[in-house]
Residue, then its C-alpha position, 0 to 999 in steps of 0.5 A: x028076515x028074508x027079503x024079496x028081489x023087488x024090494x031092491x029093485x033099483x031103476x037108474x034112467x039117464x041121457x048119453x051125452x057127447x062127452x060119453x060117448x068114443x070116436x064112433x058116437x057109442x057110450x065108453x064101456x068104461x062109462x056103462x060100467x060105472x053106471x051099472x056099478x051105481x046101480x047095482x051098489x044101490x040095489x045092494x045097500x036097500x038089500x042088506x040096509x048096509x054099506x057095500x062095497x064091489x068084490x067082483x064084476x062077474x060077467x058083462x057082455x057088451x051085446x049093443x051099442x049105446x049111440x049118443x043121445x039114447x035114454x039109458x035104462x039100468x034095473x039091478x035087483x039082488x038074484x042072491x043072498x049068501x053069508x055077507x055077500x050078495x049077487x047083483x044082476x042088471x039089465x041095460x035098455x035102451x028107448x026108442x025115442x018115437x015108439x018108446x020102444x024098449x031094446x035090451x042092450x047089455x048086462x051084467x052081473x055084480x057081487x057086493x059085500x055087505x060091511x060095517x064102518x071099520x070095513x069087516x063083513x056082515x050077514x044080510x039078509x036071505x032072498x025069496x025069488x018070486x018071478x021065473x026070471x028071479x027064480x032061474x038067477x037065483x039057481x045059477x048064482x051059486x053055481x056061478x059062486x062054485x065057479x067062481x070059488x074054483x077058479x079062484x082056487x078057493x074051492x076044491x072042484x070035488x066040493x061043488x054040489x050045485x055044479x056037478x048036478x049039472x053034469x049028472 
């Protein structure tokens, strides 16, 4: 079976409170974190119908601040699907309250496994970009897999295929 990364489209929108929020009045990073996780756990499990758990928070960058009393809009979709593992990516905006105006602020990018209920991994299912975006994510996820199995030491570098296309 191959699904698409709209069907695991996730949508999470919340307020900052002040207790969110650290001595300047911006959302912890710790606390964005955990809200982005939900998400894209959430966007896994639709993926792979599937308990999931994290193996990884590969990449987040902290481009804006969040100020206290910002709408938060967290979208996670799978950009990949491998054996029993799948690649999360998830944007963050921000709303302005008058225009309704939307500001990307941060995002992140996710690997969760998929498992049964004594914890051992299982396949998931295959994904079919559709969109540019969904398309160009779906191409640097397994260069970002080789990388990350490089460096891990899990990978010989010579062994990379979708990496060295790269620098060829």
């Amino acid at each position: 079976m191959t699904k698409t990364p709209k069907e695991s489209l996730t949508v999470l929108t919340d307020i900052v409170l002040p207790s969110d929020t650290n001595p300047l009045g911006n959302l912890f990073g710790g606390e964005l974190l955990a809200r982005m996780d939900r998400a894209c756990s959430i966007t896994a499990q639709r993926h792979s119908r599937r308990i999931v758990v994290t193996a990884s928070v590969n990449h987040v960058a902290f481009n804006k601040a969040v100020p206290v009393g910002s709408v938060v809009t967290i979208e996670s979709k799978v950009s990949r699907a491998f054996k029993s593992s799948m690649e999360v990516y998830v944007d963050v905006w921000i709303e302005d309250r008058e225009s309704r105006e939307r500001t990307k602020v941060n995002e992140g990018i996710y690997t969760f496994v998929a498992v049964d209920t004594t914890g051992a991994p299982v396949k998931v299912p295959k994904l079919e970009p559709e969109t540019d975006i969904e398309k160009k994510r779906f191409e640097g996820a397994l260069r970002r897999k080789e990388l990350s199995l490089i460096l891990s030491g899990k990978m010989n570098p010579q062994d990379a295929k979708a990496l060295k296309a790269i620098f060829h």
